[in-house]
N, CA, C and O atoms as a CHARMM CRD file, in Angstrom:
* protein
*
  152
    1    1 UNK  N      7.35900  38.89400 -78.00100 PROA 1      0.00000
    2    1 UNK  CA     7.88400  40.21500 -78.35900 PROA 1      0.00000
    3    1 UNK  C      7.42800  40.60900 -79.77200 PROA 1      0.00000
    4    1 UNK  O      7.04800  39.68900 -80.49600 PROA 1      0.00000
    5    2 UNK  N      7.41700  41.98400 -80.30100 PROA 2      0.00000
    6    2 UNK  CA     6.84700  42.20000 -81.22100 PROA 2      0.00000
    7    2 UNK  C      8.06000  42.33300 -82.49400 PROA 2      0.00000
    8    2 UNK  O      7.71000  42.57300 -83.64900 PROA 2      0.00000
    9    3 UNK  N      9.26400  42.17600 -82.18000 PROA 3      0.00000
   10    3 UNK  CA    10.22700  41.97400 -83.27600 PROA 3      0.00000
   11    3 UNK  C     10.34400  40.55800 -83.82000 PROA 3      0.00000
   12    3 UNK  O     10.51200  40.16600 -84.97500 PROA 3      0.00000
   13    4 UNK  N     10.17500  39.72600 -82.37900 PROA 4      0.00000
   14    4 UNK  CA    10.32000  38.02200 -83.37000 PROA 4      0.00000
   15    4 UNK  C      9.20500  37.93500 -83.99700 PROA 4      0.00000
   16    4 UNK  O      9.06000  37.32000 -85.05400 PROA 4      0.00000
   17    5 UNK  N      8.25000  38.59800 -83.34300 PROA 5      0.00000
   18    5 UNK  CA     6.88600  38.50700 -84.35400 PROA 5      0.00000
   19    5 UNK  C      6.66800  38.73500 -85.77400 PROA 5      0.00000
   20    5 UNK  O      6.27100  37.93100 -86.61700 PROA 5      0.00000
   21    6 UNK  N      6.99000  39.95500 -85.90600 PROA 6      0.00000
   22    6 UNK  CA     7.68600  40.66300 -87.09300 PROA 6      0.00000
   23    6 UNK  C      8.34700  39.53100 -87.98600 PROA 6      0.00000
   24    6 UNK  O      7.96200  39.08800 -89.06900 PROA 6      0.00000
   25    7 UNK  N      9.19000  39.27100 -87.40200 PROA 7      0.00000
   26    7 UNK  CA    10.69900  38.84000 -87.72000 PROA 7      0.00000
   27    7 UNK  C      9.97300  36.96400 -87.88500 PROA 7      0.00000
   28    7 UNK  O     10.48100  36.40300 -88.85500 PROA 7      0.00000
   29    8 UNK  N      9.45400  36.50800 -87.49100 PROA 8      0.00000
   30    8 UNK  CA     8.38900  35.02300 -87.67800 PROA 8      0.00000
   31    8 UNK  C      7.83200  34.93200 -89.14500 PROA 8      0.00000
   32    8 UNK  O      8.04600  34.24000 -90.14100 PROA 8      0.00000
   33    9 UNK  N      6.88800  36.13000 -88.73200 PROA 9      0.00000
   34    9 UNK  CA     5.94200  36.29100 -89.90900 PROA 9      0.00000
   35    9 UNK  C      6.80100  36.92200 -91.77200 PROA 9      0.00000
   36    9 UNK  O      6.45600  36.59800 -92.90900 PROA 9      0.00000
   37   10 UNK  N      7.59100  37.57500 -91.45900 PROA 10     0.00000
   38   10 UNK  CA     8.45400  37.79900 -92.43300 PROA 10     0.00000
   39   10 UNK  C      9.04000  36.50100 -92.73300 PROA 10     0.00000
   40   10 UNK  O      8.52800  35.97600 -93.72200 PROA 10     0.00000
   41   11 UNK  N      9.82100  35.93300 -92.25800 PROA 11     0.00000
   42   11 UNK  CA    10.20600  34.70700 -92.68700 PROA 11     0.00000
   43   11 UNK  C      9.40900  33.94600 -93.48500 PROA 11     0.00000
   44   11 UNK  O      9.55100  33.62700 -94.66600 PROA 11     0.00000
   45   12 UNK  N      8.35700  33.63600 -92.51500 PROA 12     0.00000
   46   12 UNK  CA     6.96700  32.56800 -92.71000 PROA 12     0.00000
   47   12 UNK  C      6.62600  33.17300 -94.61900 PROA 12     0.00000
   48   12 UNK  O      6.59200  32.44700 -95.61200 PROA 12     0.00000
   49   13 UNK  N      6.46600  34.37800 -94.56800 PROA 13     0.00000
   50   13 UNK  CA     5.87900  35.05900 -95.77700 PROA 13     0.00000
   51   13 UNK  C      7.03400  34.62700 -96.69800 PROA 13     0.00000
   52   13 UNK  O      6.74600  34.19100 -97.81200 PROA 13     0.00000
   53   14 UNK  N      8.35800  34.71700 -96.30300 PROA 14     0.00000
   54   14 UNK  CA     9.46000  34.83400 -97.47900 PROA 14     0.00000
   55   14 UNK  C     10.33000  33.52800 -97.65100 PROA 14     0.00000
   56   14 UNK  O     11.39000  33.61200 -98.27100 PROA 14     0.00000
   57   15 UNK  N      9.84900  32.13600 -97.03800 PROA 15     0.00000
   58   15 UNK  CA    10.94200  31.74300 -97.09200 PROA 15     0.00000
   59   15 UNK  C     11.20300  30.93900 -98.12100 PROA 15     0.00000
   60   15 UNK  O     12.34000  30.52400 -97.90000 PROA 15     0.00000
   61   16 UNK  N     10.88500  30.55800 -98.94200 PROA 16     0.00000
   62   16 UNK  CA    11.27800  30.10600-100.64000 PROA 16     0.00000
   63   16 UNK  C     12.49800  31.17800-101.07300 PROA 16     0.00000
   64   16 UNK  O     13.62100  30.73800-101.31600 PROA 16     0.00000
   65   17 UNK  N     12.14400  32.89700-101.16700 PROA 17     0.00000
   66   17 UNK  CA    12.91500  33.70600-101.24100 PROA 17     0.00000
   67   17 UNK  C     14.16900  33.51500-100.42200 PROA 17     0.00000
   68   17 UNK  O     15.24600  33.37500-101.00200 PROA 17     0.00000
   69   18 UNK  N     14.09100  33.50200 -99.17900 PROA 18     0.00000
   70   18 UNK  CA    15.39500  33.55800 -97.98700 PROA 18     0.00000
   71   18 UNK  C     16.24500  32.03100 -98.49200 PROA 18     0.00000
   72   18 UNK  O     17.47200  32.01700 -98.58300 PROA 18     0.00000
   73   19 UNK  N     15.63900  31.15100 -98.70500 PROA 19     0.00000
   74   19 UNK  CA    15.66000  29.83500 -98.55300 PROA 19     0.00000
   75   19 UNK  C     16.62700  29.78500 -99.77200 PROA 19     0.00000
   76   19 UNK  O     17.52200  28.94100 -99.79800 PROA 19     0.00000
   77   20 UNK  N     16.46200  30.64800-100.74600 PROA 20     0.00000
   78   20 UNK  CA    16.96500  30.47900-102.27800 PROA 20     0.00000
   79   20 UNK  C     18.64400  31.59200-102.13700 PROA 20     0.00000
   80   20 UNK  O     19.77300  31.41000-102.59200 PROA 20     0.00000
   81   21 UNK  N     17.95800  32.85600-101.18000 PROA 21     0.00000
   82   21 UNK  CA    19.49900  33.57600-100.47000 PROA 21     0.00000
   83   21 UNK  C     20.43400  32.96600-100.31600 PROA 21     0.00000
   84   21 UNK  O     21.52400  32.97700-100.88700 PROA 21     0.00000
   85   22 UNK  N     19.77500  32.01900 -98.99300 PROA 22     0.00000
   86   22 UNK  CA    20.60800  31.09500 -98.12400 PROA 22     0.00000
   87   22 UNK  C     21.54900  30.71200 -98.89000 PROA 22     0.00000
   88   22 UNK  O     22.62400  31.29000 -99.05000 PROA 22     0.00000
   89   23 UNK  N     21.10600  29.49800 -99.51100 PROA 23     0.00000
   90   23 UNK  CA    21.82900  28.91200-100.51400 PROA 23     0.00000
   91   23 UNK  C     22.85300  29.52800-101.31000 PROA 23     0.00000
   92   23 UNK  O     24.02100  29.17500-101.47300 PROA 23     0.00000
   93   24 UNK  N     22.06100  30.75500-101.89700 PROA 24     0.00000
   94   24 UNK  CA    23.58800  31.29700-102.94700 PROA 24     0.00000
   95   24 UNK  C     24.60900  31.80800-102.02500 PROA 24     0.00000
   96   24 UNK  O     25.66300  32.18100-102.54000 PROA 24     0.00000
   97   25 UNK  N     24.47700  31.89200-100.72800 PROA 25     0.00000
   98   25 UNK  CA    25.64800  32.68500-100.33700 PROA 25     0.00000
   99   25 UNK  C     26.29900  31.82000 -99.70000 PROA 25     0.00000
  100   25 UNK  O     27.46100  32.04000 -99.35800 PROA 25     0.00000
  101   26 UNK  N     25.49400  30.36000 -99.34900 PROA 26     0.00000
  102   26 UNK  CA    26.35200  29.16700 -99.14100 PROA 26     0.00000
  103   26 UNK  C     27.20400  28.68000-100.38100 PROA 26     0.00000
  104   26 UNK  O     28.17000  27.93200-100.22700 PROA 26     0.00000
  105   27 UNK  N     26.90700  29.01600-101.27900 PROA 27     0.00000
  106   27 UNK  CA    27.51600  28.53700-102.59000 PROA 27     0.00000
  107   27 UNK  C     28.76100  29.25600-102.78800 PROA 27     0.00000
  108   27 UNK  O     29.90700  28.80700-102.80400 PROA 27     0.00000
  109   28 UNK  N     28.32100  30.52200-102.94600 PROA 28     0.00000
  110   28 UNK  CA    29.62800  31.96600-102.68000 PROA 28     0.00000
  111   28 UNK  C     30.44300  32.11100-101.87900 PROA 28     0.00000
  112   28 UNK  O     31.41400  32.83500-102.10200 PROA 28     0.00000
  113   29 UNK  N     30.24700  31.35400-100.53300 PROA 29     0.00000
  114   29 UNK  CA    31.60000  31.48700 -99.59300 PROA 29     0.00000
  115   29 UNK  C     32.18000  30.07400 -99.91800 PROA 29     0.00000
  116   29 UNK  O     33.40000  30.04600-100.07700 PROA 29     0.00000
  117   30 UNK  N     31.40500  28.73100-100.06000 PROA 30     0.00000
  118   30 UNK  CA    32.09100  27.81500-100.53100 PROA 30     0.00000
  119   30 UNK  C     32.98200  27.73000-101.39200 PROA 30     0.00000
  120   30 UNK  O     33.99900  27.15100-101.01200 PROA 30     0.00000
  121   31 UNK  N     32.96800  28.18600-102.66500 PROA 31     0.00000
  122   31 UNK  CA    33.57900  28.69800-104.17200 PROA 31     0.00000
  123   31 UNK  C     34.67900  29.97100-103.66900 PROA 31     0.00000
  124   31 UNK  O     35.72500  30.32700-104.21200 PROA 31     0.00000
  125   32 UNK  N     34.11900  30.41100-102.62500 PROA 32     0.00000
  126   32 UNK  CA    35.39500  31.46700-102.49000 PROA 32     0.00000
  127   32 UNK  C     36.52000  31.20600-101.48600 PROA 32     0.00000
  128   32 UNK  O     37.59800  31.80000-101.49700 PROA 32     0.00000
  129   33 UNK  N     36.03300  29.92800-100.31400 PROA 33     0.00000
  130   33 UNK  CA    36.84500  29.25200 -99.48500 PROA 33     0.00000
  131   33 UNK  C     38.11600  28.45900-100.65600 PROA 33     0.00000
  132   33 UNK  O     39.34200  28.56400-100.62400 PROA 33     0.00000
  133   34 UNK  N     37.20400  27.65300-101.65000 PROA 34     0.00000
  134   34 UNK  CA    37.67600  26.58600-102.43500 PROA 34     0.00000
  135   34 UNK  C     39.14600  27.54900-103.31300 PROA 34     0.00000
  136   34 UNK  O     40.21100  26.99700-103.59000 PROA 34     0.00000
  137   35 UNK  N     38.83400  29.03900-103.61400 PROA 35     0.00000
  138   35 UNK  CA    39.92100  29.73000-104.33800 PROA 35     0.00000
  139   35 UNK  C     40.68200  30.17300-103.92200 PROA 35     0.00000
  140   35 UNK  O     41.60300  30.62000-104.60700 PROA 35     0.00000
  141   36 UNK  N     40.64600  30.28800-102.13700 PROA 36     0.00000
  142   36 UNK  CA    41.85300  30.52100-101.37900 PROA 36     0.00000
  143   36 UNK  C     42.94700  29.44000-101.37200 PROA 36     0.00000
  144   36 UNK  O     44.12900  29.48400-101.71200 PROA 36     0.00000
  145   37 UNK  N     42.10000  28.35900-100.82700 PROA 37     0.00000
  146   37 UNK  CA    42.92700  27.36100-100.90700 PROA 37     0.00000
  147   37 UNK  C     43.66000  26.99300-102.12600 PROA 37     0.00000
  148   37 UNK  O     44.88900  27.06300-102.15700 PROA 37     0.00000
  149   38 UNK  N     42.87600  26.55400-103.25900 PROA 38     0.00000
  150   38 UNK  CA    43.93100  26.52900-104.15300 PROA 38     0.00000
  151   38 UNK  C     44.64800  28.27000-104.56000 PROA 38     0.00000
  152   38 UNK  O     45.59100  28.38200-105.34300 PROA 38     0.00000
């Protein structure tokens, strides 16, 4: 299909960038799970 294609090659091109996203927003819901609780 021509969206995963798209959607492959974007990745492929970005993923240091996405890869570095990922992470902060794993960090940001972690840190924000951690302030509910306490």
């Amino acid at each position: 299909m021509h969206v995963q294609r798209f959607f492959f090659t974007r990745a492929n091109g970005h993923f240091k960038h996405a890869h570095a996203v990922i992470l902060q927003y794993y960090f940001v819901i972690l840190w924000g799970s951690n302030d509910r609780v306490q």
